[in-house]
C-alpha positions in Angstrom: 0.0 0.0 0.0 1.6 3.0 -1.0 -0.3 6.6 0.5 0.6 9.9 0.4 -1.1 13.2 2.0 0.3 16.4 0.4 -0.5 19.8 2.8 0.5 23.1 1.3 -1.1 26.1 2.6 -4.8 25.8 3.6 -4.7 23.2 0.1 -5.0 19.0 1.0 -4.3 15.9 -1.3 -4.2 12.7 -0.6 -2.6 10.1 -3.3 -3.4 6.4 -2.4 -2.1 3.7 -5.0 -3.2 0.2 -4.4 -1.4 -2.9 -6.1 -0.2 -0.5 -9.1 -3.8 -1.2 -10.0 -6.0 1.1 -8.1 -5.5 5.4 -7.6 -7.7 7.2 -5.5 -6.7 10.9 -5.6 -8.4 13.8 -3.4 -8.4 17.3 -4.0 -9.0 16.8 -7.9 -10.5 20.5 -9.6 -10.6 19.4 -13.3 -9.6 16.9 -15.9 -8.1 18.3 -18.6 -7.1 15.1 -20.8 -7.9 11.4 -20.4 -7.1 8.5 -22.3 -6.7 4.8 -22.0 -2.9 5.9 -21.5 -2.5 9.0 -19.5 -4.9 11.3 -17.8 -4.0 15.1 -16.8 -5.3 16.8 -14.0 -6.0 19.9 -12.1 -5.6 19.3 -8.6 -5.4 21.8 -5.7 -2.1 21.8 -5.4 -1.0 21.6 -9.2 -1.4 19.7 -12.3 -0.6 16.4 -11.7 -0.2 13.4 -14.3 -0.7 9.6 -14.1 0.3 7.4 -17.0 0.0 3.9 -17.8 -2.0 1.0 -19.6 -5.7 0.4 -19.7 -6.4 3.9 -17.4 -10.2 3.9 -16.8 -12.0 7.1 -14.8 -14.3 5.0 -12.8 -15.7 7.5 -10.5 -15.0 11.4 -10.6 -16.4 13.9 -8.0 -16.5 17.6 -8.2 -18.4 18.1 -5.4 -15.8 16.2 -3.0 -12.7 16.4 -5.0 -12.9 12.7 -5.0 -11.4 10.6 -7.8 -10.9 6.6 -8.5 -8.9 5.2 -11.8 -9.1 1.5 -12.4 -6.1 -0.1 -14.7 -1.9 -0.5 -14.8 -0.5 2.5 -13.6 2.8 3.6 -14.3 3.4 6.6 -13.2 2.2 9.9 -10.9 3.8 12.9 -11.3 3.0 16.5 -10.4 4.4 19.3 -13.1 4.5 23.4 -12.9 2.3 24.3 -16.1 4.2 27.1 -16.5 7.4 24.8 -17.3 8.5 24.3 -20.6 7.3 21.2 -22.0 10.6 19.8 -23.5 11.4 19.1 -19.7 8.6 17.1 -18.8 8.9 13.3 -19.2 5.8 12.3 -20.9 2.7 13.5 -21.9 4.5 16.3 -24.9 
């Protein structure tokens, strides 16, 4: 089990990854891409990307914040926006 709580400010995110097969995110705004391979999000503390294989959006909350994505995931990472996008890993 692999759970992370990010605090910054008044702002709260919790990350929780289950078996590489499960992501439950918190503090989720907006979606701004999704995919079977990659979904981009606004979160409250930044945009944030997952990546993997098979990525399905099986429960999305704007009231709450509350997010759930079913499939192989490979990958979370948070990003500035404002950073150029040469030096982001994936998602160009």
């Amino acid at each position: 089990m692999n759970e992370q709580i990010i605090t910054m400010g008044t702002a709260r995110q919790m990350i929780h990854i289950s078996d590489r097969k499960n992501l439950t995110i918190t503090g989720v705004e907006d979606v701004q891409s999704f995919n079977e391979t990659g979904i981009i999000l606004m979160t409250c503390l930044g945009m944030l990307a997952v990546d993997g294989v098979g990525l399905r959006i099986t429960h999305l909350s704007r009231e709450s914040g509350e997010m759930y994505i079913e499939g192989e995931i490979g990958g979370v990472v948070f990003f500035d926006p404002a950073e150029p996008k040469k030096k982001r890993g994936f998602f160009k």
